[in-house]
ROTORMAR-758557 format. One record per residue: residue number from 1; residue in one letter; x, y, z of N, C-alpha, C in turn. Coordinates in steps of 0.05 Angstrom, whole numbers, padded with zeros to 5 digits, always signed. Layout:
<pators>
+-----+------+--------+--------+--------+--------+--------+--------+--------+--------+--------+
| seq | type |   n_xx |   n_yy |   n_zz |  ca_xx |  ca_yy |  ca_zz |   c_xx |   c_yy |   c_zz |
+-----+------+--------+--------+--------+--------+--------+--------+--------+--------+--------+
| NUM |    A |      X |      Y |      Z |      X |      Y |      Z |      X |      Y |      Z |
...
+-----+------+--------+--------+--------+--------+--------+--------+--------+--------+--------+
</pators>
This chain:
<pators>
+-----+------+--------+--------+--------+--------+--------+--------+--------+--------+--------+
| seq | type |   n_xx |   n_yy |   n_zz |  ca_xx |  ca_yy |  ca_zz |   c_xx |   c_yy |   c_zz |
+-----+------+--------+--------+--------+--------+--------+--------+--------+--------+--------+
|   1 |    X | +02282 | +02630 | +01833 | +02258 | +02614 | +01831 | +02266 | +02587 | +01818 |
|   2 |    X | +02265 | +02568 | +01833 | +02263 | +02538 | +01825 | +02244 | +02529 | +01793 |
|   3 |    X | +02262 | +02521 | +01769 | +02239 | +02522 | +01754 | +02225 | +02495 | +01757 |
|   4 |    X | +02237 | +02474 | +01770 | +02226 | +02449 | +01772 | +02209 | +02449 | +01809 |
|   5 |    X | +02202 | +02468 | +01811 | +02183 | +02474 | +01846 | +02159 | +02468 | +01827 |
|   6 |    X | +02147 | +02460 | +01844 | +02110 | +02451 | +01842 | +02103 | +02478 | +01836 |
|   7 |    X | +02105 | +02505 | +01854 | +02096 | +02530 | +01842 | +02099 | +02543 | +01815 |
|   8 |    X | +02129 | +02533 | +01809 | +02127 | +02542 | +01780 | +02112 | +02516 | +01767 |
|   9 |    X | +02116 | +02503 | +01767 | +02099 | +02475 | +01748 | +02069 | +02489 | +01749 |
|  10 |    X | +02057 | +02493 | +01773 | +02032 | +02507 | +01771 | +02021 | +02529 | +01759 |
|  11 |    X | +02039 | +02550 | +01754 | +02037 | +02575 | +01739 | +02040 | +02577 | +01705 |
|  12 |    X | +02071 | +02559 | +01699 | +02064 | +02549 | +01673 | +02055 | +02537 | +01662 |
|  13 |    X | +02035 | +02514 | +01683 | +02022 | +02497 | +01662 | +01994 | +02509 | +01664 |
|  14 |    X | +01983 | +02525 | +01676 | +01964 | +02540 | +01676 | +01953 | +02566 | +01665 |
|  15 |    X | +01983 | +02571 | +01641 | +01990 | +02608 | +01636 | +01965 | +02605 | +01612 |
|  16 |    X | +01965 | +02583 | +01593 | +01948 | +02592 | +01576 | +01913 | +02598 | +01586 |
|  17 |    X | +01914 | +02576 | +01601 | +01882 | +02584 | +01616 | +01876 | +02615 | +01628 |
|  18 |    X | +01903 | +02617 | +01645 | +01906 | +02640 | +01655 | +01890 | +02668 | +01634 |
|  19 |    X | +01920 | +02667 | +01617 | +01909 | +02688 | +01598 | +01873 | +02676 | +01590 |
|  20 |    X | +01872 | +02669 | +01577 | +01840 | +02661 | +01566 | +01824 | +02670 | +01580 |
|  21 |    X | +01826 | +02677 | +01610 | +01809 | +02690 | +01624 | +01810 | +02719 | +01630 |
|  22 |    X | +01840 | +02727 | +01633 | +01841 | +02752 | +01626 | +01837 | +02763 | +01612 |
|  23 |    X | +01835 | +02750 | +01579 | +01826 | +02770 | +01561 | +01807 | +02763 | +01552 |
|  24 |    X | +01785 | +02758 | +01564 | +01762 | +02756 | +01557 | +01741 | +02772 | +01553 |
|  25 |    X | +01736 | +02777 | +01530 | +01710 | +02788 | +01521 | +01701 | +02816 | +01538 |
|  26 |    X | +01681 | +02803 | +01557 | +01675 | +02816 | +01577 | +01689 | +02825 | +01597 |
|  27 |    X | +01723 | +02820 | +01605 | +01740 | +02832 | +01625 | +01752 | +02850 | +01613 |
|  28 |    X | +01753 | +02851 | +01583 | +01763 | +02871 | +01561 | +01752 | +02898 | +01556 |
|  29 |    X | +01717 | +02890 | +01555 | +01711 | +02917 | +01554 | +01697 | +02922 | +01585 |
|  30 |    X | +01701 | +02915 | +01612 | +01699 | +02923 | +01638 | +01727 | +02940 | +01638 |
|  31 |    X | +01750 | +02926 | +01635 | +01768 | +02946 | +01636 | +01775 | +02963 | +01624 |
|  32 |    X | +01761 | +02971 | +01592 | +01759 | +02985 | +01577 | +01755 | +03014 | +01574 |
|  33 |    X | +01727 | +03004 | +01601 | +01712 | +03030 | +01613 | +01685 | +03024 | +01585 |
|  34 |    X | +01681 | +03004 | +01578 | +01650 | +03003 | +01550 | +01627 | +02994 | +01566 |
|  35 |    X | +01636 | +02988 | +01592 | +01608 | +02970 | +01606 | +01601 | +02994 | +01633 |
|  36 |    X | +01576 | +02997 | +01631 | +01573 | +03012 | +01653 | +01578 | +02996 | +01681 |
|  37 |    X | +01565 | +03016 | +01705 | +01573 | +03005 | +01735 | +01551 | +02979 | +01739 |
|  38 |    X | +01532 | +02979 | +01720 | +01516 | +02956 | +01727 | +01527 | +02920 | +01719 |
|  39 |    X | +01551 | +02926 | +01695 | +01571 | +02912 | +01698 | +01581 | +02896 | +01718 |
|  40 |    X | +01592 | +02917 | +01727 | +01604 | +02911 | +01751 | +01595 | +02901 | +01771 |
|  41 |    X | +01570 | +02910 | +01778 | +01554 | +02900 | +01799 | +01544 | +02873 | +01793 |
|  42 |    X | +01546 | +02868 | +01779 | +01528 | +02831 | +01768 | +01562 | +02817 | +01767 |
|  43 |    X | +01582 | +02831 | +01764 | +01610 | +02814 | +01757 | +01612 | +02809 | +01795 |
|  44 |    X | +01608 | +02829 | +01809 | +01617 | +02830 | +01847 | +01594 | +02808 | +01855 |
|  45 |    X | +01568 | +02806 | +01845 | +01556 | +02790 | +01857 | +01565 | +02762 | +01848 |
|  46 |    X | +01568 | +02760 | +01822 | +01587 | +02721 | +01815 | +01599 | +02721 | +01836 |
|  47 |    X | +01622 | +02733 | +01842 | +01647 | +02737 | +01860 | +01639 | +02720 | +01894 |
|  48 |    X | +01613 | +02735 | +01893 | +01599 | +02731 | +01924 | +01602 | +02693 | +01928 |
|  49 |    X | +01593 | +02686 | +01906 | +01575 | +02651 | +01905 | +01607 | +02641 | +01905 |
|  50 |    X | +01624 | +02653 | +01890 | +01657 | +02637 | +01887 | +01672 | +02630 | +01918 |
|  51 |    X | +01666 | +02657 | +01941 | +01680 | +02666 | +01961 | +01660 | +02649 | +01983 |
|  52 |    X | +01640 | +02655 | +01978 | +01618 | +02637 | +02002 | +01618 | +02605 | +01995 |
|  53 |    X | +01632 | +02601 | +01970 | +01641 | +02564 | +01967 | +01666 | +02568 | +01980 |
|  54 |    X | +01689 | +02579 | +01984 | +01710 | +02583 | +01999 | +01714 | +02580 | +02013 |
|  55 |    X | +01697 | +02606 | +02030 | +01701 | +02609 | +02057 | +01687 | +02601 | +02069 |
|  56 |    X | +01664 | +02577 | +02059 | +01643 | +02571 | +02079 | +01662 | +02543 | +02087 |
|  57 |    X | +01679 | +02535 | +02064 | +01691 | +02504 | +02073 | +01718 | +02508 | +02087 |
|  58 |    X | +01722 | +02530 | +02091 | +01753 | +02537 | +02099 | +01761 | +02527 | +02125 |
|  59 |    X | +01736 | +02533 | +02146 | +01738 | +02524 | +02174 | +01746 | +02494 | +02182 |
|  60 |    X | +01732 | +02480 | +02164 | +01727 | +02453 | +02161 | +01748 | +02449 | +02154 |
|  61 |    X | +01776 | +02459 | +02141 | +01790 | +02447 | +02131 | +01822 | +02459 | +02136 |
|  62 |    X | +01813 | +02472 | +02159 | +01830 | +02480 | +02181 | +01848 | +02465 | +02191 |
|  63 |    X | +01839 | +02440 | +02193 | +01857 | +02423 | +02210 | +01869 | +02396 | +02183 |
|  64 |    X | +01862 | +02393 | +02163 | +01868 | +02379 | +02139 | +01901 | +02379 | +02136 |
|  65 |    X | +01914 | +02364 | +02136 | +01945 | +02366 | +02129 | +01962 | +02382 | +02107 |
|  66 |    X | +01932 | +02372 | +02083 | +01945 | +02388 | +02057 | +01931 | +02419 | +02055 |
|  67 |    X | +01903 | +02417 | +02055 | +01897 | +02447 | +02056 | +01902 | +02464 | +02075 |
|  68 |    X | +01890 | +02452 | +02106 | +01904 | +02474 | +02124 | +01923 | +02496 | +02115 |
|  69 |    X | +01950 | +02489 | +02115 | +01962 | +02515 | +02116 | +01956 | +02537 | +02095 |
|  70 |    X | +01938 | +02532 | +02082 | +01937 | +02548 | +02059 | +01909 | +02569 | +02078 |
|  71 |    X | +01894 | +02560 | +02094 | +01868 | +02577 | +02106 | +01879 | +02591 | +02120 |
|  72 |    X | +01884 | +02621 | +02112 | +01886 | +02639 | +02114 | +01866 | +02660 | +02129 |
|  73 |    X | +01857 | +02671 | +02151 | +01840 | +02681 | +02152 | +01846 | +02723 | +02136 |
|  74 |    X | +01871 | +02728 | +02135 | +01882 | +02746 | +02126 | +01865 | +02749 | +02094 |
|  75 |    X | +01862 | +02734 | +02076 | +01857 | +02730 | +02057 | +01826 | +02734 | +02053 |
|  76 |    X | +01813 | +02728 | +02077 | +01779 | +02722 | +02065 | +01770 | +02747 | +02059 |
|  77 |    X | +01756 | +02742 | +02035 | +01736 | +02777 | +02015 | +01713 | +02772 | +02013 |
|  78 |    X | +01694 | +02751 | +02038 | +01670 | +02747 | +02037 | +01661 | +02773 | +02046 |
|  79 |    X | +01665 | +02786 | +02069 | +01649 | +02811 | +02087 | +01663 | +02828 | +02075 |
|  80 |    X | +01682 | +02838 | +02051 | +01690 | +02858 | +02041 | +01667 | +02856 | +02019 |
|  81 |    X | +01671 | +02831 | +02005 | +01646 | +02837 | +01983 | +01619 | +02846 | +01981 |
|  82 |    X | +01613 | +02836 | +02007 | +01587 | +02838 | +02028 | +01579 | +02874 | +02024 |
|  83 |    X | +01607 | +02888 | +02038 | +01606 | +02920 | +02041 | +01604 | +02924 | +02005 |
|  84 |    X | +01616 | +02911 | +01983 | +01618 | +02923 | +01970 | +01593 | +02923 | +01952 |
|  85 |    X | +01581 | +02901 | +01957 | +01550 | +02900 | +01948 | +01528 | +02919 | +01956 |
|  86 |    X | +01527 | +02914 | +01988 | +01515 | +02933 | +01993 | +01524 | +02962 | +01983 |
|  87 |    X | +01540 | +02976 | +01983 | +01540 | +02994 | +01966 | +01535 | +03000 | +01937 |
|  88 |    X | +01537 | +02981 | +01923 | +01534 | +02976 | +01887 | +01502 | +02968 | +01891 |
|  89 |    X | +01493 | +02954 | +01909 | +01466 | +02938 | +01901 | +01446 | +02960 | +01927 |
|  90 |    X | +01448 | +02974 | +01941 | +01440 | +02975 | +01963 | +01433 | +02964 | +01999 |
|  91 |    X | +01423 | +02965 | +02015 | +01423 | +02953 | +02041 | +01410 | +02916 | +02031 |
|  92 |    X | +01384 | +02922 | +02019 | +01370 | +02894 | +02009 | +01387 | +02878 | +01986 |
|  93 |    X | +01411 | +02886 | +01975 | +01432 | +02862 | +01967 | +01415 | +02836 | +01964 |
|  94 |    X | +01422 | +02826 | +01986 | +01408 | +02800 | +01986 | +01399 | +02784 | +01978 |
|  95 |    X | +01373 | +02812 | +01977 | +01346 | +02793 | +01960 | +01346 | +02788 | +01932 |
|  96 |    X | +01368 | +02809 | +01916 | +01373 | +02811 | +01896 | +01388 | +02791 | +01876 |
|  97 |    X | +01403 | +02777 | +01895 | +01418 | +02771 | +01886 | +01412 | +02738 | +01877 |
|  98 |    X | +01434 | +02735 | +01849 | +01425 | +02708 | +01836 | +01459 | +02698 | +01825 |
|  99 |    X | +01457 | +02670 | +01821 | +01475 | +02661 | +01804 | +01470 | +02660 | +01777 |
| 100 |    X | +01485 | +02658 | +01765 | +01496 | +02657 | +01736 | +01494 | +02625 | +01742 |
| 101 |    X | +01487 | +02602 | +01716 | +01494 | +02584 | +01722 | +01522 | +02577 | +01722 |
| 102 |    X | +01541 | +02585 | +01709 | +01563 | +02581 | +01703 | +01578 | +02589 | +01729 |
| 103 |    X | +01569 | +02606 | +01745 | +01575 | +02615 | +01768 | +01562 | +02585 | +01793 |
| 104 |    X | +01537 | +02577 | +01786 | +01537 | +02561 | +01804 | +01559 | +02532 | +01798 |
| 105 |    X | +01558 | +02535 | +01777 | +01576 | +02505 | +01760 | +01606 | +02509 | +01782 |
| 106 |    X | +01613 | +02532 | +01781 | +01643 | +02535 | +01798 | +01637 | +02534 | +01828 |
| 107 |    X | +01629 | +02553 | +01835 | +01623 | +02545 | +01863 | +01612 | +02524 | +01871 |
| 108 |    X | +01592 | +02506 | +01860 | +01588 | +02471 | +01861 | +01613 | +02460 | +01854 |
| 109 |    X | +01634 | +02466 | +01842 | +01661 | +02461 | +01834 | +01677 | +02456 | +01860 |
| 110 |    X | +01683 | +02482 | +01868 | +01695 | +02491 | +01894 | +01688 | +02466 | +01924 |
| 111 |    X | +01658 | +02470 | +01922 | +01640 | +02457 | +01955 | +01652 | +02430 | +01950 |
| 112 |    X | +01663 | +02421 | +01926 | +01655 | +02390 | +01925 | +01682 | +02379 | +01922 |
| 113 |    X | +01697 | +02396 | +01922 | +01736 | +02395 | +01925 | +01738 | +02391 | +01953 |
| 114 |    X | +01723 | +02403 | +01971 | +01728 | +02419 | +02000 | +01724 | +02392 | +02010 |
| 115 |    X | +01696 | +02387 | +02004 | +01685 | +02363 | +02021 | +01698 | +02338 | +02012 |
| 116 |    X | +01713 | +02333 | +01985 | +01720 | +02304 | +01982 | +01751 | +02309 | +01972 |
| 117 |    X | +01760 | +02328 | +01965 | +01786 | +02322 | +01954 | +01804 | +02347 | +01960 |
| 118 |    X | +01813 | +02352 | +01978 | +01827 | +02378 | +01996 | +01854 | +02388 | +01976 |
| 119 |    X | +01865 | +02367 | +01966 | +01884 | +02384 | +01944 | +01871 | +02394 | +01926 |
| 120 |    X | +01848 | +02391 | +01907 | +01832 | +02397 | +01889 | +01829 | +02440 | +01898 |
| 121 |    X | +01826 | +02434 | +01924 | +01818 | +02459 | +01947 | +01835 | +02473 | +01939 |
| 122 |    X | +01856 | +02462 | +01946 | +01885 | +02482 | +01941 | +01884 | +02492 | +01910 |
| 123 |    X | +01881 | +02480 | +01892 | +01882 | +02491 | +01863 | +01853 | +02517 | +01858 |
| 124 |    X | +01838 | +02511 | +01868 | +01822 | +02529 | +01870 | +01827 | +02558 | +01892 |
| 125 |    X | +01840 | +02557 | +01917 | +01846 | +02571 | +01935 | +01870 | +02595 | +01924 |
| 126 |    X | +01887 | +02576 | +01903 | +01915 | +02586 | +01895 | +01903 | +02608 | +01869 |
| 127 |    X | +01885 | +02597 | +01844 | +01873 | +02615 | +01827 | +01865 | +02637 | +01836 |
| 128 |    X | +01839 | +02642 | +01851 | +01832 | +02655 | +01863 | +01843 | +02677 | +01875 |
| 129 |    X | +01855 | +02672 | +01903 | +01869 | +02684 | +01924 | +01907 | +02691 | +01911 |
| 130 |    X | +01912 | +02682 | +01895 | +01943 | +02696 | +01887 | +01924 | +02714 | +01854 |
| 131 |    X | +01908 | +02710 | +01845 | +01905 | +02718 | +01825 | +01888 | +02743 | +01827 |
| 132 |    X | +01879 | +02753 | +01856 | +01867 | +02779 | +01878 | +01890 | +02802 | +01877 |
| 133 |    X | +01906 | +02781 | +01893 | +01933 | +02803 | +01902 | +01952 | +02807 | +01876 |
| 134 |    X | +01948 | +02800 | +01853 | +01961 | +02805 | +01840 | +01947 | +02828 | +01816 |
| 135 |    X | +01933 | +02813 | +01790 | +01910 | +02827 | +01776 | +01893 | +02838 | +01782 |
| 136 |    X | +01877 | +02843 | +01815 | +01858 | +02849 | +01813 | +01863 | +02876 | +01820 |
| 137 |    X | +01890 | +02876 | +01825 | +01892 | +02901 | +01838 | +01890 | +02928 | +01809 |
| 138 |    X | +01892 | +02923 | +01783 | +01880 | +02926 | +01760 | +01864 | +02941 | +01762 |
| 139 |    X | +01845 | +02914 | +01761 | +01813 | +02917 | +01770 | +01804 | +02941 | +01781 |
| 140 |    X | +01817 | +02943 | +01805 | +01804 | +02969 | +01827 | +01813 | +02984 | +01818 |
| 141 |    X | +01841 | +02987 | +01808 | +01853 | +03015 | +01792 | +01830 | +03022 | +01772 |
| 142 |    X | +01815 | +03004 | +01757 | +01807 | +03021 | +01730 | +01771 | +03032 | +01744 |
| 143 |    X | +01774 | +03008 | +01764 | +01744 | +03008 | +01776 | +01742 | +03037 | +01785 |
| 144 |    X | +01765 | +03044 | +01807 | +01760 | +03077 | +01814 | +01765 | +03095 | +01805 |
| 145 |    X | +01772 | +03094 | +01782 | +01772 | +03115 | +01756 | +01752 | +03121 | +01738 |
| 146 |    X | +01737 | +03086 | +01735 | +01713 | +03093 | +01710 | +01693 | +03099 | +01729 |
| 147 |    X | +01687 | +03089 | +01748 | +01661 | +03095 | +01766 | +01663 | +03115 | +01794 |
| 148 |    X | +01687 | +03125 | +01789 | +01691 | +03146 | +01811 | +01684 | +03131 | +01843 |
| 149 |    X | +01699 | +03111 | +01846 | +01698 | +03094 | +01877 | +01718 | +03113 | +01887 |
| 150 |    X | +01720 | +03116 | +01917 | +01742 | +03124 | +01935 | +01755 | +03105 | +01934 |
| 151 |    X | +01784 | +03121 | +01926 | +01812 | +03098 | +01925 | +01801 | +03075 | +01956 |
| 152 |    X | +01803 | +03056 | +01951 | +01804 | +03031 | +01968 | +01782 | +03025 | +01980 |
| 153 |    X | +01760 | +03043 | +01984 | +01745 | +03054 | +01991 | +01712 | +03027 | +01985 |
| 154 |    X | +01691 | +03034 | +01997 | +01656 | +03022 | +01992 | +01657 | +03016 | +01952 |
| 155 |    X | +01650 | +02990 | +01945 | +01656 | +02984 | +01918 | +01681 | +02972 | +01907 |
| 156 |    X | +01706 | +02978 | +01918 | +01728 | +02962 | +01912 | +01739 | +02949 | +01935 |
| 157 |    X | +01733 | +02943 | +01959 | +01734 | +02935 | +01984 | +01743 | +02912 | +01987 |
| 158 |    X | +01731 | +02887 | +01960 | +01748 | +02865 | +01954 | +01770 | +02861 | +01947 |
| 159 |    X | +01779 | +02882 | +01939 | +01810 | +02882 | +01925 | +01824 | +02887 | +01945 |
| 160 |    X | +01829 | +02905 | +01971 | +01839 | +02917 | +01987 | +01844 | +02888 | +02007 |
| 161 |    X | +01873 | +02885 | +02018 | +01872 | +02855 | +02036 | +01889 | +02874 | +02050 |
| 162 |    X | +01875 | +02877 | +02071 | +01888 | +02899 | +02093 | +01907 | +02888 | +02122 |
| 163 |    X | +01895 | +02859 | +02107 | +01912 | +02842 | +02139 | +01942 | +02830 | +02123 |
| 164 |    X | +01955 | +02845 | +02096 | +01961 | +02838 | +02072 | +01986 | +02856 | +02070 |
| 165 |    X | +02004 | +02866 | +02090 | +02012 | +02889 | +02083 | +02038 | +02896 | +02067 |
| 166 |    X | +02049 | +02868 | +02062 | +02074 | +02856 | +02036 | +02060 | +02842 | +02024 |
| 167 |    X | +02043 | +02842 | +02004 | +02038 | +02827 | +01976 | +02055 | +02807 | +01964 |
| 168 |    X | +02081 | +02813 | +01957 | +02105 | +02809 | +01950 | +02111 | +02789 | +01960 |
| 169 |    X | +02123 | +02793 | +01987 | +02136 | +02783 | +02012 | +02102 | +02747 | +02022 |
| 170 |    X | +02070 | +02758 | +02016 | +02060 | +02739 | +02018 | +02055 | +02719 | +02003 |
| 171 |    X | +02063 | +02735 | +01979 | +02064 | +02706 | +01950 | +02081 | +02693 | +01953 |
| 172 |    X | +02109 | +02704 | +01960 | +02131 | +02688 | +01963 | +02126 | +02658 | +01981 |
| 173 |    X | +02115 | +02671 | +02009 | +02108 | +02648 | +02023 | +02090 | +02639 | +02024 |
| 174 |    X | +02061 | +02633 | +01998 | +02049 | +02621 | +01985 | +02065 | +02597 | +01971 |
| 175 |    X | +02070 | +02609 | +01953 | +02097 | +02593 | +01933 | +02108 | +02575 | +01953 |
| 176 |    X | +02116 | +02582 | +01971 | +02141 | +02558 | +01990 | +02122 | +02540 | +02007 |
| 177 |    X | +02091 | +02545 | +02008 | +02065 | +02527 | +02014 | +02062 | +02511 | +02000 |
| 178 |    X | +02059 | +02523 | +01970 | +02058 | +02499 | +01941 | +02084 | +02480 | +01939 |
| 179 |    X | +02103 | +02492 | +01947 | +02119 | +02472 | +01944 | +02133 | +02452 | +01970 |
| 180 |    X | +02114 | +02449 | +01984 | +02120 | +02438 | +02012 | +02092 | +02420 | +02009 |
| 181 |    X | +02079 | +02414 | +01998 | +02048 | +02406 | +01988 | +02063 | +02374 | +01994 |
| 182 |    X | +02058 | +02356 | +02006 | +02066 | +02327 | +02010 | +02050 | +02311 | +01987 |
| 183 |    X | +02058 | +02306 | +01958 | +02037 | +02293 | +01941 | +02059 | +02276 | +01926 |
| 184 |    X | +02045 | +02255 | +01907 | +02065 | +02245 | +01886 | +02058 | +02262 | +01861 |
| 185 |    X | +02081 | +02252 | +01845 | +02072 | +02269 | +01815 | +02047 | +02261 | +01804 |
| 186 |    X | +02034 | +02235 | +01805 | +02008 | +02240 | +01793 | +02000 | +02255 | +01804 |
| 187 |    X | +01992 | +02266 | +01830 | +01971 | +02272 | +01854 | +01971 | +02300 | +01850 |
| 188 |    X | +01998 | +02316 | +01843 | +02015 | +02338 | +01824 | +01999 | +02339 | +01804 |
| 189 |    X | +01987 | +02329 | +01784 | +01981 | +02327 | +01761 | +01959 | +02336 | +01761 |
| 190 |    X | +01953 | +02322 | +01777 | +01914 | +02320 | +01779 | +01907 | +02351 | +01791 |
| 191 |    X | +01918 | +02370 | +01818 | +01920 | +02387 | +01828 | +01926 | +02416 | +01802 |
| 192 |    X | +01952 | +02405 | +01773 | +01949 | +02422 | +01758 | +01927 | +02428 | +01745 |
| 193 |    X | +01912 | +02400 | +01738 | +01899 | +02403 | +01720 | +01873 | +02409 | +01731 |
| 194 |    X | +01867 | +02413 | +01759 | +01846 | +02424 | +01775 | +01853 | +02451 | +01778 |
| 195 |    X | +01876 | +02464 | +01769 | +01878 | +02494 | +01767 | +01875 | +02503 | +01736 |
| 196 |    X | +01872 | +02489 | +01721 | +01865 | +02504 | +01692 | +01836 | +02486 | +01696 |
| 197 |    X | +01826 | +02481 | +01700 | +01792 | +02474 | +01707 | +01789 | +02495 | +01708 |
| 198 |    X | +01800 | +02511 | +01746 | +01777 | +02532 | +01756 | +01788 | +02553 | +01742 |
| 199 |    X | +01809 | +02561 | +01716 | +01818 | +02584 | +01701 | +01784 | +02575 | +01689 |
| 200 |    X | +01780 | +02555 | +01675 | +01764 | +02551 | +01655 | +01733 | +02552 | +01670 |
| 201 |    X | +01725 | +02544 | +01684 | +01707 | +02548 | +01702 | +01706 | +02578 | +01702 |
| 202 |    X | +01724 | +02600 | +01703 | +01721 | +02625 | +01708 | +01725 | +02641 | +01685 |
| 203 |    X | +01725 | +02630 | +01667 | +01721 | +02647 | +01640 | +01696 | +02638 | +01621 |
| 204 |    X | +01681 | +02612 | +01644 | +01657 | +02611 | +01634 | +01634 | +02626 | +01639 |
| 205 |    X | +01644 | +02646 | +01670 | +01624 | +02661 | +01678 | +01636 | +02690 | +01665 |
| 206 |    X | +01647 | +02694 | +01652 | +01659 | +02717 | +01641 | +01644 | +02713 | +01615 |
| 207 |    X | +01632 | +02690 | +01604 | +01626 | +02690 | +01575 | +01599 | +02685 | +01582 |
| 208 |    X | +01592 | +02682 | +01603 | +01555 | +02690 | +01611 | +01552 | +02714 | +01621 |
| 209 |    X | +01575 | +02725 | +01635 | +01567 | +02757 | +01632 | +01566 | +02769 | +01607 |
| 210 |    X | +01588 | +02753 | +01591 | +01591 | +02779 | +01569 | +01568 | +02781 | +01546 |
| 211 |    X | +01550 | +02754 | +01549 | +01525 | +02756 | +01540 | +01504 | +02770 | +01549 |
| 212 |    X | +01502 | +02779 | +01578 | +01483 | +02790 | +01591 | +01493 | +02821 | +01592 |
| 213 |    X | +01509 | +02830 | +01580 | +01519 | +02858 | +01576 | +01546 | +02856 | +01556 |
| 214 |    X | +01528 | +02857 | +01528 | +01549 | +02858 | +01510 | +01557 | +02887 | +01511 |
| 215 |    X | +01580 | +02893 | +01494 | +01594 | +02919 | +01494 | +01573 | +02938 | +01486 |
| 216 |    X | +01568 | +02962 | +01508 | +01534 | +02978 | +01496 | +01558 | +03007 | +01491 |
| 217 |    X | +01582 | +03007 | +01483 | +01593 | +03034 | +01479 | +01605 | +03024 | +01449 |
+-----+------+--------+--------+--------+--------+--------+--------+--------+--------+--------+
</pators>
């Protein structure tokens, strides 16, 4: 691993944000097993507003020089989340469902990278989507243990990237995307510091969850 590649520049200048979201409050005692499944279900629905700012601009940005290669259709967890709602929330999902503002703050984050600033895209695409296939896989571990989900199964459905079948082998050639990125070092700069935004952006909806279900064990 190149330590002077744009991918590593992106990972370490992002590690402290990184953690700050991982150990947050509310992802602490979710993984804990202190928060019930209703937890969970208000954490899958944020998830929904993050993925539908994503994947609704992804098409559009298909053909973009810098984002393109990063739109993945292998990657999208909109219609997994979709299944996994409807099972946590029921068939009417839908109607139920609300943002967090802090949740809308990012996904208005996200829409407004897509439409005016496509590397901005990529820092948000890269959080997200490497930070799925890596940690979340966690997530579903503790998820189908505390709430009794079928391994991979209705409820953890987002975690599962089935068109995905080297993890490993797809980060790698993520990584060699980030660093094939045609930018100058400011342009570099601006793209890091749009990836510890959306860390911070995403540990702001972790600290409005963790108000709306403090630790009840």
């Amino acid at each position: 691993m190149d330590p002077f590649s744009f991918s590593t520049l992106i990972r370490t200048a992002s590690h402290e944000q990184h953690m700050e979201a991982e150990t947050s409050t509310f992802m602490s005692d979710l993984l804990g097993g202190r928060l019930g499944v209703a937890a969970y279900a208000r954490y899958t629905e944020q998830l929904w507003f993050v993925y539908e700012a994503l994947e609704g601009e992804a098409e559009r940005l298909a053909s973009d020089p810098l984002a393109g290669p990063f739109v993945r259709p292998e990657l999208y967890r909109l219609a997994a989340l979709e299944r996994d709602l409807a099972h946590l929330r029921g068939p009417k999902w839908r109607a139920g469902l609300t943002a967090l503002p802090a949740t809308r703050a990012y996904a208005d984050r996200v829409r407004e990278c897509a439409e005016r600033w496509p590397a901005g895209y990529i820092a948000h695409h890269y959080t997200r989507y490497l930070g799925d296939l890596s940690g979340g896989q966690i997530i579903r571990d503790r998820a189908e243990r505390t709430w009794g989900f079928t391994k991979k199964g209705d409820g953890v459905r987002f975690y599962v990237f089935e068109g995905i079948p080297n993890p490993a082998a797809f980060k790698r050639g993520y990584r060699e995307l980030l660093d094939a990125v045609v930018a100058d070092d400011l342009e570099k700069q601006r793209i890091v510091a749009e990836c510890k935004r959306a860390f911070a952006l995403n540990t702001a909806v972790f600290r409005e969850l963790g108000e709306e279900f403090p630790q009840s064990a």
